[in-house]
N, C-alpha and C positions, 0 to 999 in steps of 0.2 A: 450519377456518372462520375467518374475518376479522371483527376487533373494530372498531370506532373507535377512532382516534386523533389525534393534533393534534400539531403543533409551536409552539407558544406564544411567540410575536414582538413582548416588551417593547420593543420599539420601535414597535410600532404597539398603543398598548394598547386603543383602542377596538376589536380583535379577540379582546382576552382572554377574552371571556366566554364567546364563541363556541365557542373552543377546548375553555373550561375546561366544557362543555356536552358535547363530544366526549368528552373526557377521561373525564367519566366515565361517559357511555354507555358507554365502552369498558370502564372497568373493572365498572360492575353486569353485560353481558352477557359477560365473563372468566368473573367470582364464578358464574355463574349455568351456563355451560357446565362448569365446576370441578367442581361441586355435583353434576352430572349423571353428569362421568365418572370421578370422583375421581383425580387424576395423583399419582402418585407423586413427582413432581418436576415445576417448573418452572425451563426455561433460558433468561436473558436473554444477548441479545448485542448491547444494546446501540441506540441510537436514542430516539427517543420513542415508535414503533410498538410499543417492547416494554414503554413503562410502565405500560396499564392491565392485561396479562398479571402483569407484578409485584407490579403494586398487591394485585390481586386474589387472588395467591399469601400476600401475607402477610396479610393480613384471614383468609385461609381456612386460615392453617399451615400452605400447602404448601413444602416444602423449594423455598429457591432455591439455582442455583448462577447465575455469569454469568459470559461470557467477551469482555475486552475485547481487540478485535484491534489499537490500538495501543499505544504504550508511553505512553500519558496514558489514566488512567480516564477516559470520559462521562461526563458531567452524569447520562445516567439510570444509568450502572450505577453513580456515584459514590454516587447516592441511595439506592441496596440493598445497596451493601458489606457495610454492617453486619449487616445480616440474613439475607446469602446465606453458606451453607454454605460455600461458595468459592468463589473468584474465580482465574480461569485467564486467562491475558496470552498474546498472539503473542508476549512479546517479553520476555528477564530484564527487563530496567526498565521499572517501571509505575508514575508518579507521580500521584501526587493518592489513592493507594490509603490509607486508613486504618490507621493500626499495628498497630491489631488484625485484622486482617483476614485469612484464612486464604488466602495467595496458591498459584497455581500456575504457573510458565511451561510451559505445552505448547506451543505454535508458534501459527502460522494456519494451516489446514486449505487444502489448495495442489490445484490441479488436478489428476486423475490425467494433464490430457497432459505436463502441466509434467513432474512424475517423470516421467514414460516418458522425458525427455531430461535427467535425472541425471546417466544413466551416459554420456553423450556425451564424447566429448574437448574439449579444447581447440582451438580450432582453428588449424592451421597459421599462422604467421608469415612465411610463407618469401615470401609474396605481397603478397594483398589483405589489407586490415584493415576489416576491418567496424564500424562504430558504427550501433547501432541507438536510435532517437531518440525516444522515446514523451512522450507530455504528460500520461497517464491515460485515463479512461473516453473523453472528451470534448476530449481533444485540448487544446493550452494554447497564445494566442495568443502572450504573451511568450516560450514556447516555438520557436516556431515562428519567430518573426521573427528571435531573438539566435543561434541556434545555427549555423543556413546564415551569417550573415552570420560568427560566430569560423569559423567552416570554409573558407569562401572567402577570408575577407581576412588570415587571421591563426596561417594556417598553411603552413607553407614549402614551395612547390613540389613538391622531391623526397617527401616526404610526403605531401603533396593526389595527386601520380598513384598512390598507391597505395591511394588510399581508395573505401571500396563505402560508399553509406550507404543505410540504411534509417529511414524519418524517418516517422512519425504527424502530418499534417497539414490541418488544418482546410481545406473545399472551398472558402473563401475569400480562404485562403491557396496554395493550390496554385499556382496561375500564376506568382505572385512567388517560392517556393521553386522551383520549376523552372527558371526561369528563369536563378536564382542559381548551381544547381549545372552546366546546361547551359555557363552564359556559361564557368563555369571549369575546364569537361571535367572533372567529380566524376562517376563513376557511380550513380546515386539511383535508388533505388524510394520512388516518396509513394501512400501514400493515406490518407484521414481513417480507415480501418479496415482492420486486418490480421487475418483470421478464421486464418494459421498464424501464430498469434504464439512459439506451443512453440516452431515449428522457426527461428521468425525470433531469438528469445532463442537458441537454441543455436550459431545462428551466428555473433553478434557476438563483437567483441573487448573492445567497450565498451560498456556500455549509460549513456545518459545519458537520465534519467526524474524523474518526481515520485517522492515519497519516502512516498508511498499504502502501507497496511499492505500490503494484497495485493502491491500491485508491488514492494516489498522481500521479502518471503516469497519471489516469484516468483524474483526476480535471484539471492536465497542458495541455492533450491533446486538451481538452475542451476549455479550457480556462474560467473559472469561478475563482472568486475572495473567498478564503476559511477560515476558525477558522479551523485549526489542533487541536484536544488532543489525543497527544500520549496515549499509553495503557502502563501504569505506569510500568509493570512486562513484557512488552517487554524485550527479553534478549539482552545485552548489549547496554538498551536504543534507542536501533535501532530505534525504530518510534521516537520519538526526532529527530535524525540523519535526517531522511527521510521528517521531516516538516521544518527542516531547509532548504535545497534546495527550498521552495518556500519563505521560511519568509525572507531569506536574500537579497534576491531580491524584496521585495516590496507586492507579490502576496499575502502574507498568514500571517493571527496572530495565533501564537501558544499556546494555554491554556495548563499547565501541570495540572493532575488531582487534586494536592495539591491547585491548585488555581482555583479550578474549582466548585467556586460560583453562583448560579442566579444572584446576584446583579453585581457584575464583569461582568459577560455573557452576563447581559442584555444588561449593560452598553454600552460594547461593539457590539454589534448587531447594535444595536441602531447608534452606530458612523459610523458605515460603510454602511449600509441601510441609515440615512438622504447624505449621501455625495455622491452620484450618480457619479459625475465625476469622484473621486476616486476611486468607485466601478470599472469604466470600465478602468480605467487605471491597475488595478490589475489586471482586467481580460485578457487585454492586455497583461503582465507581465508572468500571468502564460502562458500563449500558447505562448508565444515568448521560453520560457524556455524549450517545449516540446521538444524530442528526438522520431519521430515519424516514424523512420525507423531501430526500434532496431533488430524486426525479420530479416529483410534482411543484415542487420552489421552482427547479431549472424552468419548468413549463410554463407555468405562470407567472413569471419573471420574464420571459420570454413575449409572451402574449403582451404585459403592459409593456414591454419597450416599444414592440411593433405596431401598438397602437397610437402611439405619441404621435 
């Protein structure tokens, strides 16, 4: 069943009342569904959708626990730290987490198609090199406009004939990115949605994407060699946070959008596509890194609290 809730928009404060009117409709109708079926536990993950759940957990004693999927706590799960039983992270680094605070890293809970392409190899170099080009949920314009153009202009011939791309682009953008790759004989697949994204990940050589929990969970599962660019207005830089987890370990270079050049881009493409060995040693790097049993940690991490 579905509570009220609000996301409360200090910049526009003649809305706050509003909110704060949701707010806690959501949380007396929690307290009040709680009451009725007594939970053994409540688990936040995070949002504002889960703060009158919470709210309503610790007025009523119910055990929390919460799990934040990137490597910076939420503002609401920042708020329950203290009071939740424990706090489980996608990721070893989780900052803004209180000292006290009873931490776990278990992973982010990953698709089962994604794993079903685990155990996939590497794929050949003997040929084509595949870069597969994604922008998130919703596709990213600065995305879409800087990458064709390091591809086309800023990568060396003998190179550019060997490349396959597969690119995530806005239906706005389409004609302009095709355009690009046609005029330079690239071979491209575009479309604003890829519904075989498993098997499109398993094919790349490179994945160049935002640096989204789930789309780093997804890449390390895999195990493919990546360019992270964070999404600059991430709140509290979190995607940054979340491509560190692979760049520090060898797997990933991270572009911030300030340095997010074609000429750079290229550059870089370019160095990790001619080095093949290297490529697979990163790829190696990210799937060593994965946490691929985060559902079943959440579950049974769950079950020992609620049995305390």
């Amino acid at each position: 069943e579905q509570v009220q809730a609000a996301s409360p928009n200090f910049r526009k404060p003649w809305t706050l009342p509003k909110a704060a009117m949701k707010i806690n409709a959501g949380i007396n109708r929690a307290k009040k569904l709680m009451f009725e079926s007594r939970p053994m536990l409540v688990a936040g993950f995070g949002g504002y959708p889960a703060f009158p759940a919470l709210a309503a957990a610790r007025r009523m004693n119910v055990p929390i626990i919460i799990h934040e999927q990137n490597a910076v706590l939420g503002r609401v799960n920042r708020r329950f730290a203290r009071q939740a039983k424990l706090v489980a992270s996608g990721f070893e680094r989780l900052d803004k987490l209180p000292s006290w605070s009873a931490h776990l890293a278990v992973g982010n809970p990953v698709r089962e198609a994604i794993l079903a392409r685990r155990d996939d190899p590497f794929p050949s170099t003997d040929d084509k090199l595949t870069i597969l080009i994604t922008g998130g949920s919703q596709g990213s314009k600065i995305i879409g406009e800087t990458i064709p153009a390091a591809i086309v202009d800023h990568i060396p011939p003998p190179l550019q004939s060997r490349l396959r791309v597969i690119q995530q682009v806005r239906k706005e953008q389409y004609a302009f990115v095709d355009n690009m790759y046609r005029r330079a004989k690239i071979e491209a697949e575009l479309s604003p949605f890829f519904s075989d994204m498993p098997e499109k990940l398993s094919q790349a050589h490179l994945v160049i994407a935002r640096s989204g929990a789930g789309t780093v969970s997804e890449i390390a599962a895999v195990g493919r060699p990546s360019i992270l660019i964070p999404l600059a207005i991430a709140m509290d830089d979190h995607q940054a946070a979340n491509a560190e987890a692979l760049t520090e370990i060898g797997a990933a270079d991270m572009v911030l959008e300030t340095n997010l050049y074609p000429q750079l881009l290229g550059g870089l493409i370019t160095a990790r596509l001619q080095d093949t060995d290297e490529l697979k040693q990163r790829a190696a790097k990210a799937k060593a890194s994965a946490k691929i049993n985060a559902a079943k940690e959440l579950a049974d991490m769950a079950e020992r609290v609620a049995e305390l």
